[in-house]
N, C-alpha and C positions, 0 to 999 in steps of 0.2 A: 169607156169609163168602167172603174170597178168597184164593185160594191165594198164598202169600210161599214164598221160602226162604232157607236160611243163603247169604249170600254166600259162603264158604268152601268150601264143596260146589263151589268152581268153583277149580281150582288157577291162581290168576293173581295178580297183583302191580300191574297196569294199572286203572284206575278205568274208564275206557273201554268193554277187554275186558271187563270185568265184567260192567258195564252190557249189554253185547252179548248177550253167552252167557244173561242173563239173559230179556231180552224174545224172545231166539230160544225158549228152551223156554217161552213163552206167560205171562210175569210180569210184574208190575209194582211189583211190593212186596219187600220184603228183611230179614232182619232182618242189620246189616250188621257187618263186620267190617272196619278200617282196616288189614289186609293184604293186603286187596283195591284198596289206593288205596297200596301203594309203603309203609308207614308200618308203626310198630310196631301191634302189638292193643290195646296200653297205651302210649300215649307216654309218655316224663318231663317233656317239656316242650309248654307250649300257644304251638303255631307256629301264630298267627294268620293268616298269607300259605298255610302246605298246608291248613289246615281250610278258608280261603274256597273253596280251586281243588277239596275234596273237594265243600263243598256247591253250587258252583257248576255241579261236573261231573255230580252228581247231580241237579239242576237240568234239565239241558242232554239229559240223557239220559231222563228221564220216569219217570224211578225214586224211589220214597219208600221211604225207612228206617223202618220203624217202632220199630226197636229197636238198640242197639249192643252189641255184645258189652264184656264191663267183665270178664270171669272173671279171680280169683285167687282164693287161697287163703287164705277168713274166716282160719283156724285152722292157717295155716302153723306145724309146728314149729320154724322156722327161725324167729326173730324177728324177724331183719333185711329175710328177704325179706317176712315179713308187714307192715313197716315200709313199706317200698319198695309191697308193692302196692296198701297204703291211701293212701299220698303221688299212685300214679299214678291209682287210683280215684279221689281228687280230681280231677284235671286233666281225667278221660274225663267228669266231668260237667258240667263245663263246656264240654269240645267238644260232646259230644248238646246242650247248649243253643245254642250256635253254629249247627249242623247242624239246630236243628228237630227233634231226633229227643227224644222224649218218654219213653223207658226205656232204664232199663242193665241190662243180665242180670249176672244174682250167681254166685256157685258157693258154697257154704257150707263145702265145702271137705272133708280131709281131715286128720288126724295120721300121712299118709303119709309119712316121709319126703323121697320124691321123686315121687309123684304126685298130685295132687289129685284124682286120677278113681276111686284104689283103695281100699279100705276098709282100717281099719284100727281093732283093736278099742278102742283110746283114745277112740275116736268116742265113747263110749260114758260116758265119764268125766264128772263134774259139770264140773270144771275144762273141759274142751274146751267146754261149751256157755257157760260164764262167758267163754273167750276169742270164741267166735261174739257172744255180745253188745255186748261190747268192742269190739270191730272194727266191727260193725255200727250201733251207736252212733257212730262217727265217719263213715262215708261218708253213713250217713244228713242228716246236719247236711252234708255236699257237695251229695247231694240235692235236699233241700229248700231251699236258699241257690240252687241252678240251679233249681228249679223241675220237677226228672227223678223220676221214676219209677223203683224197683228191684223189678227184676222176680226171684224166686227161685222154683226150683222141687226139686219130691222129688227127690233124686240114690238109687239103692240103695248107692252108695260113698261116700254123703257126709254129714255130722252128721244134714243131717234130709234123712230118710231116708223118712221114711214123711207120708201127708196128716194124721195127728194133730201131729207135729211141727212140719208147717208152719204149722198151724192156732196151737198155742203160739208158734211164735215171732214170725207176727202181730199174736196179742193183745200179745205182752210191750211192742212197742213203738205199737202202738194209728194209727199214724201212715198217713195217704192215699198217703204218698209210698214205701209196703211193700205192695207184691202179690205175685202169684201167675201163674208160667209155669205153664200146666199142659201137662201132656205123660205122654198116657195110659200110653206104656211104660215111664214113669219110676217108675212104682206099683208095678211087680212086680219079684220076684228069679228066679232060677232056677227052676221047682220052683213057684211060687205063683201057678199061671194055673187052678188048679182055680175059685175062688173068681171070677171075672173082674167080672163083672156087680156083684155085692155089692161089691166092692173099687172098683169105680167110684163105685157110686155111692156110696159114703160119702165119696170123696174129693170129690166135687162138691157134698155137704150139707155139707160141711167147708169148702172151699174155693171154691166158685162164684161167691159175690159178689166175691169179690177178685182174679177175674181180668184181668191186663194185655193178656196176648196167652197166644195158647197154639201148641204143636208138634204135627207127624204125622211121626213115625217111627213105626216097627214090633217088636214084640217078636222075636226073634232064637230058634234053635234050642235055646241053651245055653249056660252061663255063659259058655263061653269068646270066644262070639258074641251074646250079649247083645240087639241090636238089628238091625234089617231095614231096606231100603227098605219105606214104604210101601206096602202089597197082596204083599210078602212073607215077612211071618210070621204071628202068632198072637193079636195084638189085634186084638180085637171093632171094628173100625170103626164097623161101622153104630150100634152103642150106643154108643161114645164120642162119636162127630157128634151123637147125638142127642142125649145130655146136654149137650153141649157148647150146643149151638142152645138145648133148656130154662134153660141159665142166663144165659140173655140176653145172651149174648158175640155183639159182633158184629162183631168185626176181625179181622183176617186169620188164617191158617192157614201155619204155616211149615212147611215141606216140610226137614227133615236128616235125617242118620245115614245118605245114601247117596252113589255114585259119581255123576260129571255123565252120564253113558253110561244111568245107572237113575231120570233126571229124569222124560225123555217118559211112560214106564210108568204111574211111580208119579203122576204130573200126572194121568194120565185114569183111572187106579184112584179119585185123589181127588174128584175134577170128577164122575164117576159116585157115588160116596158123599155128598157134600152132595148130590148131589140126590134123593138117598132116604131120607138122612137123617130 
């Protein structure tokens, strides 16, 4: 496996600096974000002339995308905006196939309101999981008509929430062009790291063949910090690399959830972990 990380993790606007900041902390992979190239996260429209200068630049600089960020909100209570973000997940999947880039990350979303990252107990409603299907039934046929990959993974704030859900809402659509981010810290809540080992692995008897790509962040102190750099919190590394490696994933490793200042650290905590993995 080789280490990637979120392009975002780098506060820059510049396709260039990007690239730069990126090969400086010892990378070559990304999973990428078009805010990093000048341009919305979600365009509305597919500007044939900035996508070629993104995948050109990306080109030019010796960087591979292995994935693009696509996030909104399956399950937006807003209808309009839920409208709007299926109209522009369209268009992102036709840029990832412009760009080469072979997956689009999902968010499943929330009935927050106004954030899609916070829980809210509607999650929980048959109707929310009938609108998760609905929505997803349309970007999927995007998808698949580009030929992309949608990558979704367990959110603790988000419909599916836990590796049995993910597992269900896989099967319901049965389709190659529906996998699976995994991302060890995304398995736990507050409060639920006694279990660590057991909770792993069931998520990977669950989920391991349908992995896209997967992430390394770190499990955080407490709800209100949730998540760590890499080598500073409370998931089990060495057993998540190793399951990771037993289920025959063999692409890269995306390094988020931390500041650019906590790359170098968390880079050689990782670089040391796969190889003991």
């Amino acid at each position: 496996m080789e280490l990637s990380i979120f392009s975002r993790t780098y506060h820059t606007t510049d396709l260039a600096e990007t690239c730069g900041l990126i090969h400086a902390d010892g990378m070559r992979h990304t999973q990428f974000n078009l805010a990093n190239a000048g341009m919305k996260t979600l365009p509305d429209e597919f500007d044939e002339q900035r996508i070629e200068a993104v995948r050109f630049g990306l080109k030019v600089c010796g960087i591979t995308a292995d994935a693009l960020t696509g996030t909104f909100n399956l399950i937006d209570p807003d209808l309009d905006a839920r409208e709007a973000g299926i109209g522009q997940f369209g268009i992102q999947c036709r840029i990832a196939k412009a760009l080469g880039i072979p997956i689009v990350t999902l968010c499943t979303g929330s009935k927050h309101p106004s954030d899609k990252w916070t829980w809210h107990e509607d999650n929980l409603l048959a109707s929310s999981w009938d609108d998760l299907l609905r929505s997803t039934e349309r970007i999927l046929k995007d998808a698949e008509a580009n030929g992309i990959v949608l990558g979704v993974e367990t959110e603790a704030s988000n419909i599916v929430n836990t590796a049995q859900k993910a597992r269900r809402y896989l099967d319901t659509f049965g389709s190659q062009n529906l996998k699976i981010i995994m991302d060890g810290a995304n398995l736990f809540r507050a409060g639920e790291t006694g279990r660590m080992r057991e909770t792993l692995n069931e998520a990977f008897e669950l989920l391991g063949p349908d992995i896209a790509i997967a992430h390394a962040k770190d499990l955080g102190p407490s709800a209100e910090h949730p998540f760590a750099a890499a080598g500073k919190g409370v998931l089990d590394f060495p057993y998540y690399l190793k399951l990771l490696k037993n289920s025959g994933y063999d692409g890269t490793l995306v390094m988020h959830g931390l500041e650019p200042e906590e790359v170098p650290e968390s880079f050689a905590f990782l670089t040391e972990a796969l190889k003991n993995a």
